[in-house]
N, CA, C and O atoms as CSV, one atom per row, in Angstrom:
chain,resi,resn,atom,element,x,y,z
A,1,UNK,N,N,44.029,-12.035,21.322
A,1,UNK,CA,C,43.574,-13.401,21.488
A,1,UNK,C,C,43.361,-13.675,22.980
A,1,UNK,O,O,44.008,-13.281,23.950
A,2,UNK,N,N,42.201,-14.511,22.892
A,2,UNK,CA,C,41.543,-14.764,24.572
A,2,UNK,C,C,41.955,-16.276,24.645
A,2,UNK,O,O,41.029,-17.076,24.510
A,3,UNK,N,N,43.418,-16.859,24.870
A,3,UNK,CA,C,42.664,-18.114,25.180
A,3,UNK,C,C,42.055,-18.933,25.928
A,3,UNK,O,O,41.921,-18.430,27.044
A,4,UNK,N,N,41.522,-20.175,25.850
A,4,UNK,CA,C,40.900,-20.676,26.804
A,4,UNK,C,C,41.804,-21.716,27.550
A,4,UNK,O,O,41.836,-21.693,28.780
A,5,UNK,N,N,42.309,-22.341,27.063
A,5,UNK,CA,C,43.878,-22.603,27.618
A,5,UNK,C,C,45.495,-22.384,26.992
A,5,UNK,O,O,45.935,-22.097,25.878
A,6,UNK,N,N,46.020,-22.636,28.123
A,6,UNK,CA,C,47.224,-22.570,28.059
A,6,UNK,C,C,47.793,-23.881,28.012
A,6,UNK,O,O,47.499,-24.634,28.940
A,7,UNK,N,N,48.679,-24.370,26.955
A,7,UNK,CA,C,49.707,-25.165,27.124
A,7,UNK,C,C,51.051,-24.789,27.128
A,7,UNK,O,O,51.636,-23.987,26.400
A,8,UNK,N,N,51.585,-25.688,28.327
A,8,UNK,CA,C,52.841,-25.142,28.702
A,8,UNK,C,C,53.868,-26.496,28.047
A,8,UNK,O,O,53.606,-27.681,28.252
A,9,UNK,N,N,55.220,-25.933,27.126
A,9,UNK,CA,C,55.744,-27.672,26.960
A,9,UNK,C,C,57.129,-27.135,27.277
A,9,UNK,O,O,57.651,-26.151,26.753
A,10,UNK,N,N,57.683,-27.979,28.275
A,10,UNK,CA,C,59.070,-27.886,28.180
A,10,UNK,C,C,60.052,-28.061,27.394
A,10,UNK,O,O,60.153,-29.235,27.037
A,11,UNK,N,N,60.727,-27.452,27.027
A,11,UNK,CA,C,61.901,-28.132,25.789
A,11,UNK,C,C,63.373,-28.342,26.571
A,11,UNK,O,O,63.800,-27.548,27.410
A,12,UNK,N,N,63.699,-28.913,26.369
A,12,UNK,CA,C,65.582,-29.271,26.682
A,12,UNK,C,C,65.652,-30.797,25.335
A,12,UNK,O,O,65.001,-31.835,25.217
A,13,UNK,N,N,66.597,-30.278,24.690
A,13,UNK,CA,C,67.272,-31.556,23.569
A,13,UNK,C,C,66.312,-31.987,22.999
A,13,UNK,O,O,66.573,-33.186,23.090
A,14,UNK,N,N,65.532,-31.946,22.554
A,14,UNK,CA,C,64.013,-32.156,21.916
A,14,UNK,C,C,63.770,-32.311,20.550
A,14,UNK,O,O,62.633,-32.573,20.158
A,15,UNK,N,N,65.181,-32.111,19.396
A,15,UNK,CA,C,64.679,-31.920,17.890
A,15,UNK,C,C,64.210,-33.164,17.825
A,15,UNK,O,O,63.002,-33.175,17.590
A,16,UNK,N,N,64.669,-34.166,17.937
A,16,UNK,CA,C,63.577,-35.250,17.276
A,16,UNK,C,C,62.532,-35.668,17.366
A,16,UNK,O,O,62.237,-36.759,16.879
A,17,UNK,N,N,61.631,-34.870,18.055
A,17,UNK,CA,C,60.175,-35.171,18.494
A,17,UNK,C,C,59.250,-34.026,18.571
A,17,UNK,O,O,58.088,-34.098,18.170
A,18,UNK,N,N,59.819,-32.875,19.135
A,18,UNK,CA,C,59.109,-31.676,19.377
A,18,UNK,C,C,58.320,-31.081,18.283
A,18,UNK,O,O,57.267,-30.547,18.632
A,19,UNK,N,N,58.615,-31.067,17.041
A,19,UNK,CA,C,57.902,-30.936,15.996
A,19,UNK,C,C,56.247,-31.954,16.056
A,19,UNK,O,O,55.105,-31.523,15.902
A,20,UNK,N,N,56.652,-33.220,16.305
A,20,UNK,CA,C,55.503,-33.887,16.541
A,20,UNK,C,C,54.494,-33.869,18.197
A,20,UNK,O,O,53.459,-34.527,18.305
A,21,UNK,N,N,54.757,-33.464,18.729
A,21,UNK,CA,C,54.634,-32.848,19.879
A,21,UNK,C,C,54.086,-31.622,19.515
A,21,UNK,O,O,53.000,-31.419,20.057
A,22,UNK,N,N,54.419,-30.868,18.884
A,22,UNK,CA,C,53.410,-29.251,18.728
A,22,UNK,C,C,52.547,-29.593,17.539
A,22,UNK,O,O,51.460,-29.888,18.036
A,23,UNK,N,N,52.481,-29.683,16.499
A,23,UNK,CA,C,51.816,-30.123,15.514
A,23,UNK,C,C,50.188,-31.035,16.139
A,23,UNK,O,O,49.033,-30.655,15.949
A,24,UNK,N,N,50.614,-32.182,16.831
A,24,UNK,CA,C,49.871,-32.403,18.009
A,24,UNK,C,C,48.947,-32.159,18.633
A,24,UNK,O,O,47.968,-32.877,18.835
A,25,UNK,N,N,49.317,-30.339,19.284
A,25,UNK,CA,C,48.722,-29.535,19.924
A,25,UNK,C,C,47.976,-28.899,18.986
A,25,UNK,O,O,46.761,-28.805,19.157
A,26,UNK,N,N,48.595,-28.365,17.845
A,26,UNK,CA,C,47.788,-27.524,17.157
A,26,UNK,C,C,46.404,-27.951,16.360
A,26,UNK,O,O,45.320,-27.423,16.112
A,27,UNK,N,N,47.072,-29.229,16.098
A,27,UNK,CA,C,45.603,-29.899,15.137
A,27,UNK,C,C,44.775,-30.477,16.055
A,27,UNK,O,O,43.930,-31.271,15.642
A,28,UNK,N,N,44.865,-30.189,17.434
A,28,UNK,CA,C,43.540,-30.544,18.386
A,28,UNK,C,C,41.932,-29.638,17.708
A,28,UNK,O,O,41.749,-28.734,16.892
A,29,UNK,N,N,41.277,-30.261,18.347
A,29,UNK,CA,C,39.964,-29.572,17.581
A,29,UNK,C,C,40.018,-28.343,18.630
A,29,UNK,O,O,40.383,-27.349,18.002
A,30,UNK,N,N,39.798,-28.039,19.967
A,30,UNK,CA,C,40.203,-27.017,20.498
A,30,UNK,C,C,41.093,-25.763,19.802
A,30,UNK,O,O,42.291,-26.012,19.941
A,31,UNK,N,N,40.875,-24.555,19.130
A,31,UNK,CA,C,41.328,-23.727,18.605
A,31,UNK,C,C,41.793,-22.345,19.740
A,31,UNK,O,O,42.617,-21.443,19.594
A,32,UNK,N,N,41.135,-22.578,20.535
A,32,UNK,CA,C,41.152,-21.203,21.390
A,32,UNK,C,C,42.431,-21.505,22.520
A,32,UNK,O,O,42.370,-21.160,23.700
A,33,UNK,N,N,43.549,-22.193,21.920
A,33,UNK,CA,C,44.465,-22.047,22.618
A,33,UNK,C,C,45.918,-21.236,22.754
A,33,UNK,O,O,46.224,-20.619,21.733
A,34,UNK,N,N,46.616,-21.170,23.582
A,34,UNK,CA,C,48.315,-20.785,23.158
A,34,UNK,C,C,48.723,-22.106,23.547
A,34,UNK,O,O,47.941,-22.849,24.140
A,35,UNK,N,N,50.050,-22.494,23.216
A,35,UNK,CA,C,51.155,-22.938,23.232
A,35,UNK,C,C,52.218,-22.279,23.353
A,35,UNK,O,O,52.605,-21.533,22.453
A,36,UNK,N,N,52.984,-22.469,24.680
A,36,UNK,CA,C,54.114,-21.771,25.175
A,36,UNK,C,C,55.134,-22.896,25.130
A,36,UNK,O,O,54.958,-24.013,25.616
A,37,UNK,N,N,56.252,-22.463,24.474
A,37,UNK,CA,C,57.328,-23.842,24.169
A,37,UNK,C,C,58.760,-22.887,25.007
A,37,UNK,O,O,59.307,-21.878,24.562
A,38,UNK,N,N,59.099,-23.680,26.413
A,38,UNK,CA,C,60.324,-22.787,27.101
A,38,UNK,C,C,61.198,-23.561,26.598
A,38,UNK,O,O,61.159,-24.791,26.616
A,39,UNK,N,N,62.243,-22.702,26.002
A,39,UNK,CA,C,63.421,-23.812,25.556
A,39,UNK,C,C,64.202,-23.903,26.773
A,39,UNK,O,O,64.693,-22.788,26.949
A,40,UNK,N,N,64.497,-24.564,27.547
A,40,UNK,CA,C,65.500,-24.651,28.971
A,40,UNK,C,C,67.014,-24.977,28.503
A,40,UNK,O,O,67.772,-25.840,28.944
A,41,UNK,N,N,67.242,-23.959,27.404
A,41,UNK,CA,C,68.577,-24.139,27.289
A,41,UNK,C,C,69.451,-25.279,26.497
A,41,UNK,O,O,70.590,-25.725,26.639
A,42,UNK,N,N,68.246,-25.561,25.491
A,42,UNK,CA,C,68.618,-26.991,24.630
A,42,UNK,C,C,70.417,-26.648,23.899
A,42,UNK,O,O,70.713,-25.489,23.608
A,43,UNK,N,N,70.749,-27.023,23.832
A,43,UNK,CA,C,72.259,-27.486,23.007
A,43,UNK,C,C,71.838,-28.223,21.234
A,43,UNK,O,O,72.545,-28.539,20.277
A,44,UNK,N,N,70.956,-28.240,21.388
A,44,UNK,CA,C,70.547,-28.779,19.642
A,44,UNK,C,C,69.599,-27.926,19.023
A,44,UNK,O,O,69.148,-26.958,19.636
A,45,UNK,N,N,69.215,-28.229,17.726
A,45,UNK,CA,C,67.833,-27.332,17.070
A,45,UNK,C,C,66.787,-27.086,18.209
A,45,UNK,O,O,65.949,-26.186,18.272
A,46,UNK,N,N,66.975,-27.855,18.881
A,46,UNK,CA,C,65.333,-27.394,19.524
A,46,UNK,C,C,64.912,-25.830,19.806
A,46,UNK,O,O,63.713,-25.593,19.659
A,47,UNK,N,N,65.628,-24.904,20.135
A,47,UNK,CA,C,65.472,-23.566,20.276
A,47,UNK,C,C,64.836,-23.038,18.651
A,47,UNK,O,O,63.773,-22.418,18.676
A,48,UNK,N,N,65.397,-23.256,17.493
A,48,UNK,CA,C,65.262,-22.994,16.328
A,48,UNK,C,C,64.054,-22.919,16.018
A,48,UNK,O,O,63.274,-22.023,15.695
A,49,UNK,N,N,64.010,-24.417,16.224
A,49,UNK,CA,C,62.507,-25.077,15.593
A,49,UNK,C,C,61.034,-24.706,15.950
A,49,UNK,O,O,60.039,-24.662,15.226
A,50,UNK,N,N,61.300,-24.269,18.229
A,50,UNK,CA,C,60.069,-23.669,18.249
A,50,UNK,C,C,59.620,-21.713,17.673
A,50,UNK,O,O,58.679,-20.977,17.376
A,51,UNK,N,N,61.281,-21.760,17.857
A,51,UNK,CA,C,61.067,-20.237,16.806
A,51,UNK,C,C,60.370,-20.227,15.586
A,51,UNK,O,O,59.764,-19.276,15.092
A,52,UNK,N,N,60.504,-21.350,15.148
A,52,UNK,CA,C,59.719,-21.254,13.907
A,52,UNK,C,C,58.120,-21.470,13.809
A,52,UNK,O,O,57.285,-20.870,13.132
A,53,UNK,N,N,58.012,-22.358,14.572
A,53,UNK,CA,C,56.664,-22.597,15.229
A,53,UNK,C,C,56.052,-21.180,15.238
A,53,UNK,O,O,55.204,-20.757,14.452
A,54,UNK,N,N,56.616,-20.532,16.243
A,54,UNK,CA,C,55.809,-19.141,16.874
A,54,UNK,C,C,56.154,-18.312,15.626
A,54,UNK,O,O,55.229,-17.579,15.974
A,55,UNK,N,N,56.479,-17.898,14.823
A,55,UNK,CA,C,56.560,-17.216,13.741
A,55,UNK,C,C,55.499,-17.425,12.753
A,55,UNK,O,O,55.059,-16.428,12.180
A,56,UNK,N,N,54.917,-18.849,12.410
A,56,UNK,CA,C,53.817,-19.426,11.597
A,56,UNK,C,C,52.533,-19.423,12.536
A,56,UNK,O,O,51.525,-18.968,11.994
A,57,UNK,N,N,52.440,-19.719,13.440
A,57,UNK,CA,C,51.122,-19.407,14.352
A,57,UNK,C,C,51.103,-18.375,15.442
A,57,UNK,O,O,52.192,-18.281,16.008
A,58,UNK,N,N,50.333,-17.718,15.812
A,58,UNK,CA,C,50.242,-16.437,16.403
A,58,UNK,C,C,49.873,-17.332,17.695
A,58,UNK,O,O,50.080,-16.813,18.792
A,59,UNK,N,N,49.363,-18.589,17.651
A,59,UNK,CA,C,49.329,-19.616,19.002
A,59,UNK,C,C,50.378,-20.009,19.738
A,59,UNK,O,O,50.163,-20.703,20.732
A,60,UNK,N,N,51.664,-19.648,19.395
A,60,UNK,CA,C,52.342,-20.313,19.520
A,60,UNK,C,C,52.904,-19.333,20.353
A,60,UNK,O,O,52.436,-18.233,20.057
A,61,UNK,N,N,53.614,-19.282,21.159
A,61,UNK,CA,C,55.154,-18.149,21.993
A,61,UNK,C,C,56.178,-18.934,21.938
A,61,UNK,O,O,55.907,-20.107,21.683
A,62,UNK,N,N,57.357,-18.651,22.106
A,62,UNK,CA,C,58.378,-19.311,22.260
A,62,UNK,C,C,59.285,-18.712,23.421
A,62,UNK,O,O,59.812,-17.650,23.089
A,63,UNK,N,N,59.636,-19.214,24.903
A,63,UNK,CA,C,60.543,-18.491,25.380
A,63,UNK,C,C,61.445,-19.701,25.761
A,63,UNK,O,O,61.323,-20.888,26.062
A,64,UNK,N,N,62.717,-18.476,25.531
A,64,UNK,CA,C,63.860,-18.878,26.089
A,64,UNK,C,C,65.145,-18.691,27.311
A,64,UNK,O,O,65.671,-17.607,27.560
A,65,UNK,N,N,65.398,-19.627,27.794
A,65,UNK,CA,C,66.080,-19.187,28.880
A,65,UNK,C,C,67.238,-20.071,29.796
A,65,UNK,O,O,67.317,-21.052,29.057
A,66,UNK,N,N,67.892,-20.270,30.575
A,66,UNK,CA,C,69.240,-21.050,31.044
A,66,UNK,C,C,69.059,-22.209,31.419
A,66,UNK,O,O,68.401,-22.123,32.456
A,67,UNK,N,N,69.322,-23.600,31.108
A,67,UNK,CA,C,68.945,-24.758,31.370
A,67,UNK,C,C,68.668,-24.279,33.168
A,67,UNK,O,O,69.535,-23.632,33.756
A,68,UNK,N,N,67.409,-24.690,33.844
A,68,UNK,CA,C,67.092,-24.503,34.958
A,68,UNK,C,C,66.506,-26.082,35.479
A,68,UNK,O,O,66.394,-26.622,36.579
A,69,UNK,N,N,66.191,-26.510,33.977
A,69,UNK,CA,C,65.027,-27.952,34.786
A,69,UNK,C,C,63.961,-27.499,34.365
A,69,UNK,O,O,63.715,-26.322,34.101
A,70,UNK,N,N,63.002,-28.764,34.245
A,70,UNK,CA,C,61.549,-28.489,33.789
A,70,UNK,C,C,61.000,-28.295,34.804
A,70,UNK,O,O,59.872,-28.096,34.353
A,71,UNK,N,N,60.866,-28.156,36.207
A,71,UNK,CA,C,60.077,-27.345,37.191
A,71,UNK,C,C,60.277,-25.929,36.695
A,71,UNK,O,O,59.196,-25.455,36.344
A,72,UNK,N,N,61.056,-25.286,36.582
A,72,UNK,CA,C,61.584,-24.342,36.940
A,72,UNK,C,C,61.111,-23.379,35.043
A,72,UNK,O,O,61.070,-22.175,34.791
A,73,UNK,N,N,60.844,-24.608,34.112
A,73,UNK,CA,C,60.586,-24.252,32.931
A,73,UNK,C,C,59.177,-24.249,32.695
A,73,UNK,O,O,58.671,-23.518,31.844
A,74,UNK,N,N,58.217,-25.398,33.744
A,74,UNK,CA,C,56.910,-24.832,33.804
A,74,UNK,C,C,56.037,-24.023,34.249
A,74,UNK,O,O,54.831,-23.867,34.061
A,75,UNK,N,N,57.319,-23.217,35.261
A,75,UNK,CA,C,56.641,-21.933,36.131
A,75,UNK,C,C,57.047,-21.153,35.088
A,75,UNK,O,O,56.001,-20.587,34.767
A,76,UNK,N,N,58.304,-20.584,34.014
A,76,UNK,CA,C,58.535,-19.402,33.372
A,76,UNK,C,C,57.257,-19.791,32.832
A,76,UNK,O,O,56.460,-19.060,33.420
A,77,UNK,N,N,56.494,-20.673,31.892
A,77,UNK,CA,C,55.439,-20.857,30.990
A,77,UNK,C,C,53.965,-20.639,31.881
A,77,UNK,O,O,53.126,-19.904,31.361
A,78,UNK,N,N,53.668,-21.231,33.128
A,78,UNK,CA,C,52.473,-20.404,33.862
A,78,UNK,C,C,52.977,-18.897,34.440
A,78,UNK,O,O,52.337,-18.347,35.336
A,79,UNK,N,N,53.962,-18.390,33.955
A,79,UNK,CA,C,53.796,-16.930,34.004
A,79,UNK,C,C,53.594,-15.971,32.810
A,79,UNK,O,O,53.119,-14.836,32.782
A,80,UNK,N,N,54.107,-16.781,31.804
A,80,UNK,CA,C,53.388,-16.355,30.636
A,80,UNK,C,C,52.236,-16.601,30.639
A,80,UNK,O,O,51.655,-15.535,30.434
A,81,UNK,N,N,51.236,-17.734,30.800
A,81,UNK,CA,C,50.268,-17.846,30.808
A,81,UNK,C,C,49.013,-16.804,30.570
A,81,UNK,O,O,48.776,-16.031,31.499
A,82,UNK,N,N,48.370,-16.747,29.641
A,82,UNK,CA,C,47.184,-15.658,29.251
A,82,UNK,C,C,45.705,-16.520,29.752
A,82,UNK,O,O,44.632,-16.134,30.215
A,83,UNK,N,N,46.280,-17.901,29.388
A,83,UNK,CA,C,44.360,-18.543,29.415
A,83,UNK,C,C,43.924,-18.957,30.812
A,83,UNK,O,O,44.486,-19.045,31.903
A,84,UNK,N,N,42.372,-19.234,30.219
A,84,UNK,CA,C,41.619,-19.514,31.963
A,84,UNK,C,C,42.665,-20.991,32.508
A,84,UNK,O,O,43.388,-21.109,33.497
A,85,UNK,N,N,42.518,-21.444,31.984
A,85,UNK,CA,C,42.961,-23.145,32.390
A,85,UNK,C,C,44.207,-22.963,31.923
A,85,UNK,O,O,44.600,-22.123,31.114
A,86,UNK,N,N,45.059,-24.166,32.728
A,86,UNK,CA,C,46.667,-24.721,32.113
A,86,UNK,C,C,46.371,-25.811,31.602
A,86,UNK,O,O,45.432,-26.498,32.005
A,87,UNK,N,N,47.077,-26.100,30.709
A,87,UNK,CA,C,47.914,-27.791,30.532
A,87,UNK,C,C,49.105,-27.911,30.757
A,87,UNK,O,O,49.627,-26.818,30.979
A,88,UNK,N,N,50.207,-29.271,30.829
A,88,UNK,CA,C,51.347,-29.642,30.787
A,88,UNK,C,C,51.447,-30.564,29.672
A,88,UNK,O,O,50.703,-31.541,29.598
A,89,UNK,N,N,52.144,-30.357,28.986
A,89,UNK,CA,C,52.564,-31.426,28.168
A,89,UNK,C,C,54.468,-31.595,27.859
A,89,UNK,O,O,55.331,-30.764,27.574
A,90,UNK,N,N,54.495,-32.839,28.054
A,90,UNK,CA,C,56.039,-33.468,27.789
A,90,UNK,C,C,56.422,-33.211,26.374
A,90,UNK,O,O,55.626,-33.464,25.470
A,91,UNK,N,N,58.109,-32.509,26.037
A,91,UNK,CA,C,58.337,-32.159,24.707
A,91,UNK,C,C,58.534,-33.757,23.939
A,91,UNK,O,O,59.161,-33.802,22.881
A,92,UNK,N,N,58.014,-34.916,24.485
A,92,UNK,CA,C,58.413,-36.017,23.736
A,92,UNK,C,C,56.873,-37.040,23.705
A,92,UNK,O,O,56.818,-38.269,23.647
A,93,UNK,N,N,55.907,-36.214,23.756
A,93,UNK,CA,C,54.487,-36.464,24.052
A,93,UNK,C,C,53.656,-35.654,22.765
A,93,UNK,O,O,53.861,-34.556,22.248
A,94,UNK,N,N,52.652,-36.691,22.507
A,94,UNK,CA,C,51.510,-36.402,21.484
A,94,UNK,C,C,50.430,-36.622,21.777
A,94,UNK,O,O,50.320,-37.727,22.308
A,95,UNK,N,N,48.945,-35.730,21.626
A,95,UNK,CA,C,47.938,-35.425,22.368
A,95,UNK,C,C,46.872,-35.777,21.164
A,95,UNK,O,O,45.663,-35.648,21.354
């Protein structure tokens, strides 16, 4: 997969929204994307949930790693990064 962008979403404590927040992303008319969901070390489902995400869409990645802060969670996600362009999007935000 080539995409044409990248979305990057931070996660920390996020189950009650993040579902609506990726869902969001995915049903944009734009298809040629990834979605990278960094979990920064959530303490609730949120780690779970984007696992599940990335398991049902091949759009999706999921990484995880030590609560650092969302600076620090949108650089792990522009280093994953595959597509021409970035986005940012907030794990408590709908597009």
């Amino acid at each position: 997969m080539n995409p044409l962008i990248s979305i990057i979403v931070p996660v920390y404590n996020a189950e009650k929204y993040i579902d609506k927040c990726i869902t969001s992303i995915l049903n944009s008319t734009l298809k040629e994307i990834e979605v990278i969901l960094i979990n920064d070390g959530s303490k609730d489902n949120s780690g779970k949930i984007i696992d599940e995400y990335a398991q049902k869409d091949l759009r999706v990645k999921a990484i995880h790693q030590e609560n650092r802060g969302p600076a620090a969670a949108r650089n792990s996600g522009i280093k994953a990064a595959m597509g021409k362009y970035i986005g940012f999007v907030d794990s408590d935000d709908t597009i």
